[in-house]
N, C-alpha and C positions, 0 to 999 in steps of 0.2 A: 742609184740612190735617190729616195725622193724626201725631198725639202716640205714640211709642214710648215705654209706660211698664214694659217689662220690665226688672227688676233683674240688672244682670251675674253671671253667675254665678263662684261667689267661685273659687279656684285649686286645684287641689288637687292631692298628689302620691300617687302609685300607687305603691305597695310589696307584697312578698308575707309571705305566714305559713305557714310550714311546719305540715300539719297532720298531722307526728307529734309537733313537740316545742314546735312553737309562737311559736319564733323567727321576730321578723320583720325582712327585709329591704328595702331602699333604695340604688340603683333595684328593680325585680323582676328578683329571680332565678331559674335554672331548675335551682336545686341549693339546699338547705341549707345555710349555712354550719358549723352547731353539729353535727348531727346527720351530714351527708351524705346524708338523705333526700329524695327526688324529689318526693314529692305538695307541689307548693306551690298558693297560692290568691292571686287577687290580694284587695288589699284598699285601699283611700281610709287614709290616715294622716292624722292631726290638722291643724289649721291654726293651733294655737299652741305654742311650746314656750318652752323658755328657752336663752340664749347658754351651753353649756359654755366654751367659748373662743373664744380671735378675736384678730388681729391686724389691721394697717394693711397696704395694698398701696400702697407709694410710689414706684412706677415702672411703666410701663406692661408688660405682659405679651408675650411673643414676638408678632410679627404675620408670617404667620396664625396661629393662627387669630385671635387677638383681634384687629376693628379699632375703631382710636383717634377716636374722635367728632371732628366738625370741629373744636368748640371747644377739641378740645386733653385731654390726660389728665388726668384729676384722682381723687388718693387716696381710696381705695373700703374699706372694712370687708369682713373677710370672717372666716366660722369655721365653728364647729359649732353647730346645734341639736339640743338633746336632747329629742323628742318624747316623750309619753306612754306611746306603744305601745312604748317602750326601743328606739326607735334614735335615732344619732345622723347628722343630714345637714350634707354641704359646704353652704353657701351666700354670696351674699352678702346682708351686713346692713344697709340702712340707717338711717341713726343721723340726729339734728339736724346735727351734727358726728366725725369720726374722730379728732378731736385730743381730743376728753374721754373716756378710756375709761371711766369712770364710767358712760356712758348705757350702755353695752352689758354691762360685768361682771353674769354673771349674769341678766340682763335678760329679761323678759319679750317673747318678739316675734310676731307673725303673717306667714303666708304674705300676699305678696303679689303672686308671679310664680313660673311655673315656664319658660319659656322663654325665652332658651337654659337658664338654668340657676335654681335655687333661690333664690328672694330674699326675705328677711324684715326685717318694720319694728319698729321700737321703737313703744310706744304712743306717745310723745313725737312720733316723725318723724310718723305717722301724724294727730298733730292739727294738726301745723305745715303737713303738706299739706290738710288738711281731711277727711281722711277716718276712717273710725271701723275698729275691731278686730273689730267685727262683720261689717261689708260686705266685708271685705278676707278673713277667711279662716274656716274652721267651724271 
């Protein structure tokens, strides 16, 4: 019997940096937004940032493209993370709960999913699933 003991490799999202002004973007773009300049470069962006905002989604979202899990819809956190590198990305957040906005105000979170789209944990959710803010994002 043989033991697969490679480590997941953690998530990570792909943005670019304008290398006249230095501005970076989220997703990769193929224009500057600040400057209007062309030379972009891709680059790996953080895997921590913090909650600038966020709201509750309490109804399920058009279908398609969104589809509704067997078990039925249930209210999902979603907002902005404000990365290092000074962007901010859509995502969704998850929290222990969406009815305490406390855990999320401000909050510290890591990547833990980029497909279909951007999703980040609170340290909180993170220990309540068992996993650590290390293994989850760089």
């Amino acid at each position: 019997m043989t033991v697969d003991t490679t480590v997941p490799e953690a998530p990570t999202l792909r943005g670019s940096r304008c290398t006249e002004c230095g501005n970076v973007a989220f997703p990769e773009a193929t224009g500057c937004q600040r400057c209007g300049g062309t030379r972009l470069s891709s680059v790996d962006l953080a895997g921590r940032g913090t909650v600038w905002a966020h709201t509750v989604q309490r109804f399920a979202p058009k279908a398609p493209p969104y589809v509704p899990p067997a078990e039925g819809f249930t209210p999902f956190a979603v907002g902005y993370v404000e990365l290092p590198d000074g962007v901010k990305v859509e995502a969704v957040l998850e929290a222990t709960t969406v009815d305490d906005p406390a855990e999320l105000a401000g909050a510290e979170v890591t990547l833990v999913a980029v497909d279909p789209v951007p999703r980040f944990a609170t340290d909180q959710w993170l220990r309540s699933s068992g996993r650590t803010a290390e293994g989850a994002g760089r």
